[in-house]
C-alpha positions in Angstrom: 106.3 117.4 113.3 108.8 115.6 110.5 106.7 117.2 107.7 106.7 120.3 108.5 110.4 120.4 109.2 111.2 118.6 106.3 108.6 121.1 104.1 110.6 123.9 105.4 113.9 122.4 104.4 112.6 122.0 101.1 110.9 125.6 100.7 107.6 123.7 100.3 105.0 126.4 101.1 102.0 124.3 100.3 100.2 122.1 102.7 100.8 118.8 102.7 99.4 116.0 104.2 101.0 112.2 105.0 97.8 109.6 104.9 98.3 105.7 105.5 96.9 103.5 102.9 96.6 99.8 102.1 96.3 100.6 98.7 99.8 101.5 97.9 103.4 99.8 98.3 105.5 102.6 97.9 105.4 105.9 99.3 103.6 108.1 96.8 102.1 111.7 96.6 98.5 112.2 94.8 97.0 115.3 93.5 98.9 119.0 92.7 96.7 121.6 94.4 96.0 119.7 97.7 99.0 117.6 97.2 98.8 114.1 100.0 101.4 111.6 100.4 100.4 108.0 100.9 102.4 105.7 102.7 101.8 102.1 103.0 101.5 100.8 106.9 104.1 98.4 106.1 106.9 101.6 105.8 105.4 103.2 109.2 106.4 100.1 110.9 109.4 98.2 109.2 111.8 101.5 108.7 113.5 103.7 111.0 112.1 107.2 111.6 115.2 108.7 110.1 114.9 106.4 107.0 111.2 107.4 106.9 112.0 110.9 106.9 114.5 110.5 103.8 111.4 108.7 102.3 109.3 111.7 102.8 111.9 114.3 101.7 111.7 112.2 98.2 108.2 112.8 97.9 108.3 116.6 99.1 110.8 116.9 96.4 107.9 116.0 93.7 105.7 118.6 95.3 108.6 121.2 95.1 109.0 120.1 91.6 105.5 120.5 90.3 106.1 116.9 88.9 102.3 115.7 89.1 102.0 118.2 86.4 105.0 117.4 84.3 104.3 113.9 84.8 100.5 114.2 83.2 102.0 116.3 80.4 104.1 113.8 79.8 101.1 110.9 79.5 99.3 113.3 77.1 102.2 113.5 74.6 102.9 109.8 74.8 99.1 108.6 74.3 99.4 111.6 71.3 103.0 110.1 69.8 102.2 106.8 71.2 103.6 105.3 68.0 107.0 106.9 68.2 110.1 105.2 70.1 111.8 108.3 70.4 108.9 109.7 72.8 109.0 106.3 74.5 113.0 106.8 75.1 112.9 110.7 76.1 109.7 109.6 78.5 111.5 106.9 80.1 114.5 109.5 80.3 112.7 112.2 81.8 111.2 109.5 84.3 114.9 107.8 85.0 116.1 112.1 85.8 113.1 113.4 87.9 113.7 110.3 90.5 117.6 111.3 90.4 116.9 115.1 91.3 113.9 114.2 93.9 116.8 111.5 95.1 119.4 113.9 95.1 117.2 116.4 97.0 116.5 113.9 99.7 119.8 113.5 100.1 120.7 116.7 100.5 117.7 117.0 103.8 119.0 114.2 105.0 122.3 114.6 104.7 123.6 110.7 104.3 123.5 109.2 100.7 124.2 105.4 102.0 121.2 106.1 105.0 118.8 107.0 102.4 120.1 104.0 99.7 119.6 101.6 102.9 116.1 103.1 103.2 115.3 102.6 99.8 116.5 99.2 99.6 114.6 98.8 102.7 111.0 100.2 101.5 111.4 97.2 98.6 112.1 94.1 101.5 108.9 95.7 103.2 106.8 95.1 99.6 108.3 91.7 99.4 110.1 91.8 96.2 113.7 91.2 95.4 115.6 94.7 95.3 117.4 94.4 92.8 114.7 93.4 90.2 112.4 95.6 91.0 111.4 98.7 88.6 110.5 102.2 90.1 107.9 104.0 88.4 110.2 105.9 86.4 110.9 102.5 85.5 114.3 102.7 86.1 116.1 99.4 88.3 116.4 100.3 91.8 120.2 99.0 91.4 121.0 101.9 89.9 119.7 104.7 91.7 121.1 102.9 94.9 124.4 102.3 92.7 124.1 106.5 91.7 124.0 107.7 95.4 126.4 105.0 97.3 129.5 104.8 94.5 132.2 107.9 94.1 130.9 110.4 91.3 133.5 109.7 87.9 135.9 112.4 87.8 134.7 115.3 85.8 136.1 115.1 81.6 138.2 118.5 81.0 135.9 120.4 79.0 138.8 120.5 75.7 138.9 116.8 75.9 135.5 117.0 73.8 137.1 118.8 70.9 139.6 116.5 70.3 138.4 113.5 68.8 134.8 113.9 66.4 133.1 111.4 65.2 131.4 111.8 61.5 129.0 110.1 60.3 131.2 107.5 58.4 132.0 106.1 62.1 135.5 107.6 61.0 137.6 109.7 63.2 139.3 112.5 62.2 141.0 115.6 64.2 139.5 118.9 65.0 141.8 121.6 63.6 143.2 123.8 66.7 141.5 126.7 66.0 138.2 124.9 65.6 138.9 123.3 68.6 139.6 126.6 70.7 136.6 128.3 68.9 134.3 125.5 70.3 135.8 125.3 73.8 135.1 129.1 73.9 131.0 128.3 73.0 131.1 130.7 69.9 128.7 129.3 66.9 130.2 129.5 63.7 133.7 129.0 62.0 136.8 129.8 63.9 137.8 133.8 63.4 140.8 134.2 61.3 144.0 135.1 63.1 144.8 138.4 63.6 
């Protein structure tokens, strides 16, 4: 069977279980110690099996990440610091990252970045809604996750290119003395050792 395969892939040891249900519109997984993925009817019958599978592999990927547990930590600190907007903004960060790495893990089963983007896209013209409107429950837009796995990754920034230019707290710019510079590239803490 799919799940099992795709289980394996993953290094998911746990049983899982897929379940249809009418009460969801998304593929979802419920529960940490008898973990169950519901998928709405709608998905069995308006996606491709191999887009179905990359839909799966998402929701392995939260099994294999334990994130039913982070993600009820998480609600306990934001009803605790509910009255904070920094907990809101790291929350909504944390949320926006664990659908990147469960994406990202997909990806990798499947093996096809613009297959799974098409199957996403898809699973939101099966609930009806406009695509690119629509808000995950990471509450981050579709648009850009599909936008993350279909455009070229930017080329990486030299790691010195950091230590060039600081900004202070002024907004002014100023230079990073050399050795300061090489000292930092080099990841020691502290001032830059005198010269030798």
């Amino acid at each position: 069977m799919a799940l099992e395969r795709l289980a394996a892939r993953l290094r998911v040891t746990r049983p899982l279980r897929v379940l249809e249900s009418a009460l969801v519109q998304v593929p979802a997984v419920v529960g940490w110690l008898r973990p169950v993925i519901l998928v709405p009817a709608s998905a069995l019958t308006g996606l491709t099996p191999l887009q179905l599978d990359a839909l799966l592999a998402h929701e392995i990927a939260h099994v294999r990440r334990h994130d039913y547990i982070v993600r009820v930590l998480q609600s306990v600190i934001e009803t605790l610091l509910f009255y904070h907007p920094a907990v809101w903004w790291v929350s909504r960060r944390v949320g926006e990252e664990r659908e990147h790495c469960c994406d990202d893990l997909a990806v990798a089963v499947c093996g096809d970045a613009h297959m799974y983007a098409q199957a996403l896209v898809g699973m939101e013209r099966l609930r009806g809604t406009e695509p690119a409107f629509v808000l995950t429950a990471a509450r981050g837009s579709l648009v850009s996750r599909v936008r993350r796995l279909v455009e070229p990754a930017p080329a990486a920034t030299p790691p010195w290119v950091a230590g060039v230019v600081v900004d202070t707290p002024s907004g002014a710019r100023s230079r990073v003395p050399p050795r300061a510079r090489e000292h930092r590239i080099r990841g020691v803490v502290g001032p830059a050792a005198a010269p030798s």
